[in-house]
PLY file of the C-alpha trace (Angstrom):
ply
format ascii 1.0
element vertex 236
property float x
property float y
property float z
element edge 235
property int vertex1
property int vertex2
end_header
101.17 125.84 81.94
104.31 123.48 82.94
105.65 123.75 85.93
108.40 121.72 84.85
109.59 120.67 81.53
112.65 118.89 80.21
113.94 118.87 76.31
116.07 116.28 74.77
118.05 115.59 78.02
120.31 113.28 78.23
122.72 112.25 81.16
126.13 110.19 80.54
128.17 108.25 83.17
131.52 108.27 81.33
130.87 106.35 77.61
127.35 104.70 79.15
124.27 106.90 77.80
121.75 106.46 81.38
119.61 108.70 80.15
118.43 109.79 76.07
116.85 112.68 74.80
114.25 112.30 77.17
111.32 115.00 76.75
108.49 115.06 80.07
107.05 117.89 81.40
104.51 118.24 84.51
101.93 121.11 84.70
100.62 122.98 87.66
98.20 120.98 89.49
99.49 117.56 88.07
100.21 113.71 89.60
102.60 112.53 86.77
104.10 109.03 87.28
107.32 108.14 85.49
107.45 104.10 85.47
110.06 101.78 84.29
112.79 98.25 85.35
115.35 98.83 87.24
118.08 100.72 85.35
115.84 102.35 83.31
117.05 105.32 84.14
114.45 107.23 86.56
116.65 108.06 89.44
119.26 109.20 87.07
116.79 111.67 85.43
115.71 112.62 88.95
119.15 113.37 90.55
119.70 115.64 87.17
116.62 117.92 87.32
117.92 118.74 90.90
121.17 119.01 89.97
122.68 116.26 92.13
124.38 114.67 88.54
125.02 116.77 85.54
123.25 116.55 82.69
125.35 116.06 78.79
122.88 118.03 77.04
119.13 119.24 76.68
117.21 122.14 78.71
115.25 121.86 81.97
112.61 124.48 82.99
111.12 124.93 86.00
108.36 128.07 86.98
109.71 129.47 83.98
113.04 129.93 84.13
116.12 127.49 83.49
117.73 125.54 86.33
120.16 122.86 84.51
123.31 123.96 85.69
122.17 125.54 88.62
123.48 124.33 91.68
121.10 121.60 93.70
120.38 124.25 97.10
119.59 127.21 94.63
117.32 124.74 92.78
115.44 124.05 95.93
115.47 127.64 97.38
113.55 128.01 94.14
111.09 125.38 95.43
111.60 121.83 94.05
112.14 119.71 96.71
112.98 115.44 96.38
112.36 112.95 98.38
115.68 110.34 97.33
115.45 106.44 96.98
116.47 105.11 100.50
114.85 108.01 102.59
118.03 110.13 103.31
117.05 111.35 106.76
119.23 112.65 109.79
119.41 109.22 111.61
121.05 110.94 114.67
118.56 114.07 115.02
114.99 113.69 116.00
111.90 113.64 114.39
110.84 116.70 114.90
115.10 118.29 114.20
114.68 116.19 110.42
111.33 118.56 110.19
112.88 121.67 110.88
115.97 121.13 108.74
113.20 120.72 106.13
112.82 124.57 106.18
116.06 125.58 106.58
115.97 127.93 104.06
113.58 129.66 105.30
112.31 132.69 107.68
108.61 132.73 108.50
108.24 132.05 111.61
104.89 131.76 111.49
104.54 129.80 108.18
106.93 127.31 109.33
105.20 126.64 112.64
101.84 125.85 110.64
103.46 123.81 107.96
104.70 121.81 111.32
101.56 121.66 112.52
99.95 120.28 108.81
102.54 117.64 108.96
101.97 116.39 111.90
98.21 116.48 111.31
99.28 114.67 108.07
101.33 111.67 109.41
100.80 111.66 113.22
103.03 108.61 113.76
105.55 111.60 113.14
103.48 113.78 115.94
103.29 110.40 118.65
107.39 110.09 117.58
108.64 113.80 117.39
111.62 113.30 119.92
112.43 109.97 119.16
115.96 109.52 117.28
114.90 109.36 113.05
117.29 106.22 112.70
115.13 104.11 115.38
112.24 104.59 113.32
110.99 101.94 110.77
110.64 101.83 107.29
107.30 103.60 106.67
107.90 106.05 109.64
111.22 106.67 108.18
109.37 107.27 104.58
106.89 109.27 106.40
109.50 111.23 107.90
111.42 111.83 104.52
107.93 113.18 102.75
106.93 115.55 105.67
110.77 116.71 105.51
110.53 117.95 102.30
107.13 119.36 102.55
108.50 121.82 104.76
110.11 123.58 102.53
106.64 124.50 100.92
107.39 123.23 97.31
106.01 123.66 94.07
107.05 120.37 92.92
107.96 117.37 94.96
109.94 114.13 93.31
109.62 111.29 94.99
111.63 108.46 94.10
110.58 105.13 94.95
108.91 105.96 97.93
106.90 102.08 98.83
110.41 100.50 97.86
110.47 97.73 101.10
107.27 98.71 103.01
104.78 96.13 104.29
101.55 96.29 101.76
99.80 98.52 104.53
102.21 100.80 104.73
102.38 101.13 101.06
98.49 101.93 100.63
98.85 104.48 103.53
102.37 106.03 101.32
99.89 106.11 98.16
96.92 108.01 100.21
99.38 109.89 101.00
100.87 111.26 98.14
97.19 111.28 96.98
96.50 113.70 99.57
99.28 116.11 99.16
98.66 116.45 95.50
95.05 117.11 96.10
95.85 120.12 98.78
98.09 121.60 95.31
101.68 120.38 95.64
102.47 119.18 92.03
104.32 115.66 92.22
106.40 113.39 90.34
106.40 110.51 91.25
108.65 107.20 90.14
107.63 104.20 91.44
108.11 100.29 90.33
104.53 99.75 91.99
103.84 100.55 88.80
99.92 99.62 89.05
99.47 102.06 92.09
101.45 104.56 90.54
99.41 104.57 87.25
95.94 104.47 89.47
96.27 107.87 91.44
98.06 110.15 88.66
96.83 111.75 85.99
99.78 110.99 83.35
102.48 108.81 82.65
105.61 108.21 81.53
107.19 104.82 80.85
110.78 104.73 80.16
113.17 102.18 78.93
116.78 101.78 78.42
117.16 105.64 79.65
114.48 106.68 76.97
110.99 107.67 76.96
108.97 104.69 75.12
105.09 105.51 75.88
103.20 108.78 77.40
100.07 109.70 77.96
96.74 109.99 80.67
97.36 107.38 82.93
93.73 105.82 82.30
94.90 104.57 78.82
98.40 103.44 80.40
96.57 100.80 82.42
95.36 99.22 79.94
97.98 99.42 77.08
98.89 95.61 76.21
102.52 96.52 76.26
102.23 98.03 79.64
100.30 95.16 81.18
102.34 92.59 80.50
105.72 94.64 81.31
104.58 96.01 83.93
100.91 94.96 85.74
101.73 91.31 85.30
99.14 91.21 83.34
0 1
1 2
2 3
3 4
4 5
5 6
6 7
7 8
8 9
9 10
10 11
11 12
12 13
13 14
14 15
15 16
16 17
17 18
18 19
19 20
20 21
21 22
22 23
23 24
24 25
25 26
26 27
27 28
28 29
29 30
30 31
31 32
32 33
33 34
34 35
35 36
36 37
37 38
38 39
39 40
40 41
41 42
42 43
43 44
44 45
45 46
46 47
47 48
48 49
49 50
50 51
51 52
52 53
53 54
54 55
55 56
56 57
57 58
58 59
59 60
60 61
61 62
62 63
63 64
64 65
65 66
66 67
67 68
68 69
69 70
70 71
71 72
72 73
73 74
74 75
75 76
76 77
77 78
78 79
79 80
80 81
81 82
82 83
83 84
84 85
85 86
86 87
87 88
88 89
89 90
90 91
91 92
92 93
93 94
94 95
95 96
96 97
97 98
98 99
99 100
100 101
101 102
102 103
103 104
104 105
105 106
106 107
107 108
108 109
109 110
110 111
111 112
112 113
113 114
114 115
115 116
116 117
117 118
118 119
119 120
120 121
121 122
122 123
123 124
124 125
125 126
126 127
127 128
128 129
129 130
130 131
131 132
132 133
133 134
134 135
135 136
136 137
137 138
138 139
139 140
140 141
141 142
142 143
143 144
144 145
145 146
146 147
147 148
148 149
149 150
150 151
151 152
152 153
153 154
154 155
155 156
156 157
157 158
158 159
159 160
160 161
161 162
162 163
163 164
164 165
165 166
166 167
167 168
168 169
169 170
170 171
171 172
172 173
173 174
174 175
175 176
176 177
177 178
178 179
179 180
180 181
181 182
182 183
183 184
184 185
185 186
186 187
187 188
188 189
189 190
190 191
191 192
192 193
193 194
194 195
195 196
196 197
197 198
198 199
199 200
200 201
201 202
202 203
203 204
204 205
205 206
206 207
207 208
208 209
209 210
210 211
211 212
212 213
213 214
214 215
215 216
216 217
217 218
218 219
219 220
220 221
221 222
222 223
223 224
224 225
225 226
226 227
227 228
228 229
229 230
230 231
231 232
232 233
233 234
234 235
């Protein structure tokens, strides 16, 4: 069953067409990449599933129900959560004040305290730097900080948008064991990523898009080693 699934949806900036009757659709228990240049029109579809930019036509479904339209806090009330390009955290609030304001909408007690705990467990540079200031961190504490954010909010789906954009190649491979490791305890994620080899090595399916359109889908296995793919992509 899809958790999430989009029909020819298309998002316009003015007379530019970003993104073009793009289908994609993620099932329960999924790691689906979406890959692509710069300007290809990822972030765009992104920010429109959540509702951050609206979209010019096409229908989004998410758990079931239709969400295009809706506005972005009722979309994540209804648990999709994103982590954006460029982090977005709280640089003047703490570590462990960006956690919290992960569940803000929220009222277990309880449930929040052990997600705290899991996320911690999960990243415990977070745990060593919980009343340190968020904007003294560094860039893969900062990314850290931005993924255990929105897990608090216990989601269904989590987008994460370029999320090894600027880290040092160790913090990258810890981002991607990462991600592996929140997919594997049952969050569903998509993921877009220009690391596009990583990307395509821990999902199950992918998406490559182009020019704001969808130009190749399928398991991720066979993405690897399309020709087209390689070469655009892999450096290959």
């Amino acid at each position: 069953m899809s958790l999430l699934e989009i029909k020819d949806f298309a998002v316009h900036y003015g007379g530019v067409k970003a993104v073009k009757n793009v289908n994609l659709h993620v099932d329960s228990g999924e790691l689906v990449c979406l890959i692509g240049a710069n300007g290809a029109g990822k972030t765009t579809t992104l920010k429109a599933i959540c509702g951050l930019v609206p979209a010019a036509q096409g229908t989004v479904m998410f758990d079931g129900a239709p969400i295009a339209g809706m506005a972005t806090h009722d979309i994540a009330r209804r648990g999709l959560a994103l982590v954006p390009e460029g982090r977005g955290i709280f640089s003047r609030m703490t570590v462990l004040e960006n956690l919290e304001m992960g569940a803000y909408a929220r009222t277990d007690r309880p449930g929040i305290q052990a997600d705290l705990s899991k996320v911690l467990e999960l990243f415990p540079r977070l745990a060593e730097r919980r009343l340190q200031k968020a904007g003294t961190l560094s860039g893969g504490e900062q990314q850290m900080l931005a993924m255990g954010r929105a897990l608090m909010s216990r989601p269904k789906l989590l987008l994460l948008d370029e999320p090894s954009m600027g880290l040092a190649p160790i913090l990258v491979e810890k981002i991607f064991e990462t991600i592996r490791n929140v997919a594997a305890e049952g969050v569903v994620v998509l993921l877009i990523e220009q690391n596009a080899k990583r990307a395509l090595e821990i999902s199950q399916r992918g998406y490559v898009m182009e020019s704001g359109s969808i130009t190749l889908a399928g398991p991720s296995s066979d993405l690897l080693n399309d020709p087209m793919v390689r070469k655009s992509y892999l450096g290959a």
